[in-house]
Every structure is written in C-alpha cells, then in structure tokens.
NUVO-276282 format. One record per residue (C-alpha): x, y, z. Coordinates in steps of 0.2 Angstrom, whole numbers, padded with zeros to 4 digits, always signed. Example, Ala and Ser with C-alpha at 12.3 -4.5 7.8 and 13.67 -1.06 7.14 Angstrom:
REM residues 2
+0062-0022+0039+0068-0005+0036
//
This chain:
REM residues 444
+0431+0430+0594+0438+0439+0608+0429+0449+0621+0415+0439+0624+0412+0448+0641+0405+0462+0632+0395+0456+0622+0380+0455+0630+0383+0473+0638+0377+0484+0621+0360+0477+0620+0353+0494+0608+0355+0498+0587+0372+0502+0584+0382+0509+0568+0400+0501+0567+0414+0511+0562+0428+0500+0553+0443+0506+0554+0457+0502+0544+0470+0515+0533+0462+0530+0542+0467+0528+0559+0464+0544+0566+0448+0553+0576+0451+0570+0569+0444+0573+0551+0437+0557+0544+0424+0556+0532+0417+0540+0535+0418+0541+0554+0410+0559+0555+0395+0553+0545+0395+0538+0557+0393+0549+0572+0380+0559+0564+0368+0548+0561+0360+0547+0576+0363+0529+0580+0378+0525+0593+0394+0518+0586+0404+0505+0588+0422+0507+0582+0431+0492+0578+0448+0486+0570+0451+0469+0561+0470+0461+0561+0465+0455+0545+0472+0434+0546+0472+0433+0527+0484+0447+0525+0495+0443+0540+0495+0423+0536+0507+0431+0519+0520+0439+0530+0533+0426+0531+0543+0437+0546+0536+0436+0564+0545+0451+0569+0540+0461+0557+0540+0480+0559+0527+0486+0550+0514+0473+0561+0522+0482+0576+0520+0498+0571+0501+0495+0566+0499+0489+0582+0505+0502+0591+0498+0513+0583+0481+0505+0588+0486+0504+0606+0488+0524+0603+0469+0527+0595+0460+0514+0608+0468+0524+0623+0462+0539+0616+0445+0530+0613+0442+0524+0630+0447+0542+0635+0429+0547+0629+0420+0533+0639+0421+0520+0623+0432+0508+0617+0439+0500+0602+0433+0484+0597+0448+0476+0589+0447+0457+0580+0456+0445+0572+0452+0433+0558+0443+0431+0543+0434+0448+0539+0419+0440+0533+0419+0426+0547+0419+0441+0557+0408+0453+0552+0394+0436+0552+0400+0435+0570+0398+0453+0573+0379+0453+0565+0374+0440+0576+0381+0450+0593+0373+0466+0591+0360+0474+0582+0369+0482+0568+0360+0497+0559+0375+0502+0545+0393+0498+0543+0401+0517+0539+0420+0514+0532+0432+0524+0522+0437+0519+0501+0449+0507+0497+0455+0508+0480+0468+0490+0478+0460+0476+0470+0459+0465+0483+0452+0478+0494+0438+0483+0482+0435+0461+0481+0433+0461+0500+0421+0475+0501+0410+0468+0491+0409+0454+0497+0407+0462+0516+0394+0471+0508+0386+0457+0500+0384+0448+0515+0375+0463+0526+0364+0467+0511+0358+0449+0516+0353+0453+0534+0347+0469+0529+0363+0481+0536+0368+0494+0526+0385+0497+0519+0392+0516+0519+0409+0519+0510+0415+0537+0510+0431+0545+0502+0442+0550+0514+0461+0546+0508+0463+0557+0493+0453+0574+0488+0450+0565+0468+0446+0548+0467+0442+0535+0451+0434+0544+0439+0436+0561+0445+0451+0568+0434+0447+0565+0415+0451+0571+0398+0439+0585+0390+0430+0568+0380+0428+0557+0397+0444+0548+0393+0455+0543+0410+0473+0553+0408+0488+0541+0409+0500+0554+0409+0503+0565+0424+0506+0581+0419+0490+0585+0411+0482+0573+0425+0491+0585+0438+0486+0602+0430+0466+0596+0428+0467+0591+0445+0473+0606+0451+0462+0617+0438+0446+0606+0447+0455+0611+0465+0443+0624+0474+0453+0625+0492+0438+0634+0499+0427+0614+0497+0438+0606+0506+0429+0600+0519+0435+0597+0536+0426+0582+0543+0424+0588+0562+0422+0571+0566+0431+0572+0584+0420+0585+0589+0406+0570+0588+0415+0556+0602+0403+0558+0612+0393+0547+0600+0402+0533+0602+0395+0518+0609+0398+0519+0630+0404+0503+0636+0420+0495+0645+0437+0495+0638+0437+0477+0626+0452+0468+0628+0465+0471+0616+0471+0454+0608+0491+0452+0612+0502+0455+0597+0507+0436+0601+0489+0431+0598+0488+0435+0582+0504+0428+0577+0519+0442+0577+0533+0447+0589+0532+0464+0597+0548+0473+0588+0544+0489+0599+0545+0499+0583+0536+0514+0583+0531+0529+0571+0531+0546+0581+0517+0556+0582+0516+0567+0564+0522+0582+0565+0521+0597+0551+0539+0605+0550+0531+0620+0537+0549+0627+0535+0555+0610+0527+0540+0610+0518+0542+0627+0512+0562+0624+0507+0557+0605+0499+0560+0611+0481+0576+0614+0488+0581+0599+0497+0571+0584+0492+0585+0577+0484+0599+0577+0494+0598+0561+0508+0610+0567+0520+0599+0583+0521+0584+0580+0533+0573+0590+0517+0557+0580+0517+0540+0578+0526+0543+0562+0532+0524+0559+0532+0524+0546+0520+0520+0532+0535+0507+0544+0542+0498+0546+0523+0498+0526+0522+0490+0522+0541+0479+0539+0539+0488+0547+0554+0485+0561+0546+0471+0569+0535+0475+0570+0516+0464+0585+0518+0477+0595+0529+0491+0593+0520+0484+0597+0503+0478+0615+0510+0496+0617+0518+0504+0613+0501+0493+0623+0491+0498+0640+0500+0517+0632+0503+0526+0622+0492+0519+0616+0473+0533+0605+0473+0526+0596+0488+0510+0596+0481+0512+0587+0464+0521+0574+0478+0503+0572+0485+0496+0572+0466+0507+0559+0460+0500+0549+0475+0482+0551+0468+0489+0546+0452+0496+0531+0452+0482+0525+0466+0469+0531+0450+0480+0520+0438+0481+0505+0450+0459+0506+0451+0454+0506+0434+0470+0496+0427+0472+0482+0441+0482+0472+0429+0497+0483+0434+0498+0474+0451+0505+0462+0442+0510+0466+0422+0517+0479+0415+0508+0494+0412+0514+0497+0394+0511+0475+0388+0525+0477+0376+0538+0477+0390+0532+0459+0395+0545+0456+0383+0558+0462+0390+0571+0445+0395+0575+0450+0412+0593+0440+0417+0584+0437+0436+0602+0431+0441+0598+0426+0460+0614+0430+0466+0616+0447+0461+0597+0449+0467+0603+0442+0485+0619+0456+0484+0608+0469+0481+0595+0466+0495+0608+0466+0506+0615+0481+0501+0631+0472+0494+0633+0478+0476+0648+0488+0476+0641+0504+0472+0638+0514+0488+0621+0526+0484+0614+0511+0479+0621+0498+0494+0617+0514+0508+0601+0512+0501+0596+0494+0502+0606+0496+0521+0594+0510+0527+0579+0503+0521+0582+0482+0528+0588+0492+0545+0573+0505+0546+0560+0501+0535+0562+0517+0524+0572+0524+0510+0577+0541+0503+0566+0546+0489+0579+0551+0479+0588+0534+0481+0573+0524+0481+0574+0529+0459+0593+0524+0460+0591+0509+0467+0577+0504+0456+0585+0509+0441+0601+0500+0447+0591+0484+0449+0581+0485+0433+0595+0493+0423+0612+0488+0428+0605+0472+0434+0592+0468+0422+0581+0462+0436+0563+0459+0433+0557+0476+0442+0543+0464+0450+0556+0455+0460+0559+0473+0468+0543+0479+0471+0538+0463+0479+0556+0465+0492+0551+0484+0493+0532+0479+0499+0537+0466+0510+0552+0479+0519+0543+0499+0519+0533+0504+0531+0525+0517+0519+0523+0504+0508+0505+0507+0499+0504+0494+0483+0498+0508+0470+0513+0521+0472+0527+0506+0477+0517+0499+0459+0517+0514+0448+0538+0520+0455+0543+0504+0451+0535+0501+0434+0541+0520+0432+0560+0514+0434+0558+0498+0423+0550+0509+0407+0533+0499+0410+0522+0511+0418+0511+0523+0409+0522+0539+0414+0539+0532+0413+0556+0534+0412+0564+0530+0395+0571+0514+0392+0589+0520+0388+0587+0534+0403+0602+0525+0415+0605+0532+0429+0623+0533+0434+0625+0528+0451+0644+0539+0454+0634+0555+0444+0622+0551+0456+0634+0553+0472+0643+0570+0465+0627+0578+0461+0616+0574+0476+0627+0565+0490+0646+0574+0487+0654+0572+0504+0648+0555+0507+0637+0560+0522+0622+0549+0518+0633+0534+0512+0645+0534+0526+0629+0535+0538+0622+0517+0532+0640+0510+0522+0651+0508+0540+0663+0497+0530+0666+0509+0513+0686+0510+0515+0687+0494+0522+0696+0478+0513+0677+0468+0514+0666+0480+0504+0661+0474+0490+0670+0477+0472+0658+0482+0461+0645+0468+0453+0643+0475+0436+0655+0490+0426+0643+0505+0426+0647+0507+0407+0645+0488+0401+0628+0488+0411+0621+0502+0403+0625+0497+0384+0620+0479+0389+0604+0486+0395+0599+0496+0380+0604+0483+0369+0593+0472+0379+0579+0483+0378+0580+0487+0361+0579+0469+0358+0563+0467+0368+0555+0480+0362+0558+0472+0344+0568+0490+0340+0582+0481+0332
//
C-alpha cells in the first residue's frame, strides 16, 4: 500500500469515508452522516484490481476519466487541509491493511445495488464486524431504492408505468433532503496531501480524456420532450456520465425535473427501475428476464458482429452510431434503440453480445440500465419491446435525422465508393426475424 509516510501521522479514532459512484463533496448521504458523527474522517478511494484486471484495453477512456475525475475531488480535498487516501488492490486485502494503520471507528459509504457490488460489501463488512468497526451504507444514488415501489399486495412491479406513477404518487418534493455535507469539511481528517498513485501504477495509460464539469442547461431540459429524439440536435441533458460517477446529486436533478420537464423525469425513473429490477432479479445480468426467450437460436454470425462494432453495416443510423460511440465513448439515446434493435433483429445477434461491447465501450455505462435497454430491444426484459416490433433503420433517418446532419457527422465516407453495401435487406431481416422468433417462442 502506498503512502506509507503518512501512516504514522493520524495517530487518533477516525471514520473512513469510501468513496466510490458518488464522487462529489456536495450533498452525499453517506459522507454527510460521516462528518456528523463527531469522529474525524478519512476519505479514501480504491482502484479496485479486480475490476480493472477485466479491462483488456490499457488506454481505456473511461479508466482516465475516473482518474481524472479524482485528481479533480483530492484538489478540492486538500483545499480544506485534508487529503484523499486513494489505493489500489484487492478491496478486502486493503481495508485488512487499512484496520491495522489507523484506529478505525466506522466505515460510512453510499448503496450499491449490482450483484457483485452487494457480494463485496458483505464481505467488507464481514470482515470489520470481526474487528469490531462498524459498517454504515446510506442511499444516496437514487430517491426509491429495492423495496420501496410495490404493488397495493407487497408485490415488486415489473412493468414501468404503473412502477412510474407509484413512484411519483410516493414522491413528496418537499422530503428531499439535501445532504449539506460540504458544509461539514472541516471534519475531515487534517493531514498532508497522500500521494496520488500514477495512472501507470495501476496499470492504464493516461488517454487525457476528460468529462467537463456538469452543467444544468434548464432550457434543454425544459424543451427535451421536444428534442430528445433527434441526434444532430444537441436536445438532451448530457448528464448521464455525471449520474453514473455521482458528479452530481440524483437529488438535484429529480426537483429540477419535477417542476420542469415530466418527460425528463420518467428518464430518471426508468433509471430506478431497471436498477430495482437488476437487485432483486440478478439472474438478468446474465439471462433473460422473460426465461422463454433463452430459446431464441441467435445466428451469432462473427463477422457481421465485427461489421457492426465497427460501425460497417451499410445502413448509416445504425454505422454513425457504433462510429460515435468507439470514437467517444457515447451514443445518441435515440440511436442507442436502433442499433440494438439492428443487432438483435436484423442480425439476430444474441443481445448479450451487445451489451457486453456497450459495457466495455460507454462511459455512462451502469450495468442495470445498459442491462434492462438491452434486454428491452431483444423482447427479454420485463418491459419490452414486442418481438415482431422492427425497427426500420431508413424510417428511422426520415423521421428523426432527415438532412443527414447526425450521419454525415460520424459517416465521413457515405457517398464514397468504400462504404459499405448493406449486410442484410431491411425487408428479408425483419421476416426472417419474426419467423425466428416465432419459432423460439414455440408460437408456430
């Protein structure tokens, strides 16, 4: 473990703050209850080597802009006279480490709702249970979590509409709190900058990719209904990267949407949703929501998955797509459904092989909704599109990209001789797919 010169220099009880989707001082749960407690705290941030030993690209973007984006909070950290711990390794090799270097009173962190999250806690927990350190977890990414939305008879809703109208039925914008936890720094821990670990260290290139600073544009939010389908139109938030770090407090932007744009917010329902889904069913991580589509005989042909990774398909919404999210690590939301459906669909491409290239390329990439959108575009998920729903990828251009604007942004060679001819004919597709389905589903 790094910063060993330190060690020795916060000799009294301390509270650790962990750190890890809720990177912000302002309006966090977990850390405002950390700094009230009368104890000093400690914040600290784990490069997690499990998760990082998965990603196969040393220059990926989304390490950098994690990294970054903790450069950013342990500036603002040692601004108060403190500093940010930050680690790498094993999360239970470290926390052993870190209850042997100081005298740990509680471990304050916010929910985490993916299955293997929930596994590590527990066992985090576990082991400070056995040295006597107490283990606080706070909800702080959402406003309703697990079992908070149900049916009149205790039932969980599967559906979003009814789950969307409960939840904003159980909505009382006067309770949402506002965690005034950056009015509390000065109960942090005092103590020398630690030394950041180099991005090198822990096994990554520094891309120089960065997120800017979040910024509420009201008026877009206030027009979205409007203009959240058209991709050359800049017509959305673009706060999806702050929600998935915790830039930004899920709090703020429910009361701004409340009073704004309904629209907007069954954007930041569906969210909840699917993360409620992916809690109590974790089989969805991996199998289909609804089990009958297991059945499905996906074609999985490899070369026609390659072509449309690279964004070489022949149909442009879908190619400017796959080109705009390998080039920048985000997609259109609009597109995002076309190009799944185009995969699924057209392609009959098993829809985990997408999520799994969506996970490992987005930046806002959070495993419940890139889960529950995906399983949505197959027919698998427990709100989904209909099987036979196809969406036609020309429709698609006339109603929401006519002049080309989006496509000839990210498909530089669309009149030229090398693009692509199309991979599949629209019409073929679609009646191969239905038939397929059909077939799967045991409908014929």
């Amino acid at each position: 473990m790094q910063n060993e010169e330190n060690k020795n220099t916060i000799t009294d009880k301390l509270n650790v703050f962990w750190f890890r989707r809720d990177l912000r001082l302002n309006d966090n749960n977990a850390l405002y209850n950390a700094l009230n407690s009368n104890i000093k705290v400690l914040p600290i941030f784990i490069f997690d080597k499990e998760i990082l030993d998965k990603l196969t690209n040393k220059a990926d973007k989304r390490v950098s802009v994690i990294y970054n984006l903790i450069l950013t909070l342990q500036q603002k950290i040692v601004d108060c006279g403190s500093s940010l711990l930050v680690l790498y390794g094993n999360t239970q090799e470290v926390f052993e480490k870190l209850t042997i270097q100081y005298k740990i009173n509680a471990v304050y962190t916010n929910n985490d709702y993916e299955p293997k999250a929930i596994e590590r806690d527990s066992k985090i927990a576990q082991l400070l249970n056995k040295k006597n350190i107490k283990f606080l977890s706070y909800k702080d990414q959402v406003i309703f979590e697990k079992s908070e939305i149900l049916k009149p008879d205790g039932k969980l809703y599967t559906v979003f509409t009814p789950y969307s109208k409960i939840w904003k039925k159980n909505l009382d914008i006067k309770k949402i709190e506002n965690f005034t936890s950056e009015n509390l720094l000065k109960n942090l821990v005092k103590t020398t900058p630690f030394n950041m670990p180099k991005i090198e260290s822990i096994g990554f290139i520094d891309t120089k990719f960065k997120i800017e600073n979040y910024k509420i544009n009201k008026k877009i939010i206030e027009n979205y209904h409007n203009t959240r389908n058209f991709p050359y139109i800049d017509g959305t938030s673009n706060l999806s990267v702050h929600l998935r770090f915790g830039t930004v407090s899920i709090r703020e932007l429910v009361k701004i949407a409340v009073n704004i744009n309904q629209q907007w917010l069954n954007e930041l329902i569906w969210r909840e949703f699917f993360m409620m889904i992916l809690y109590h069913f974790p089989k969805v991580e991996n199998s289909a929501f609804k089990t009958k589509y297991e059945s499905i005989p996906w074609r999985n042909n490899e070369q026609e998955f390659q072509k449309w990774c690279e964004g070489n398909t022949g149909y442009p919404i879908v190619d400017a797509g796959m080109r705009q999210l390998n080039q920048t690590g985000l997609m259109h939301n609009r597109v995002r459904m076309i190009v799944a459906s185009f995969l699924t669909k057209h392609l009959l491409i098993d829809w985990r092989w997408g999520e799994l290239y969506f996970a490992e390329k987005l930046l806002d990439f959070e495993l419940s909704s890139n889960n529950g959108n995906w399983q949505w575009a197959s027919g698998s998920g427990c709100d989904a599109v209909p099987y036979f729903r196809i969406f036609n990828p020309y429709e698609q251009v006339k109603r929401f990209d006519p002049d080309l604007l989006y496509i000839k942004k990210w498909v530089s060679n669309l009149n030229e001789f090398s693009y692509q001819q199309p991979i599949v004919d629209h019409k073929f597709a679609r009646e191969r797919a239905i038939m397929t389905y059909k077939k799967g589903l045991n409908q014929i």
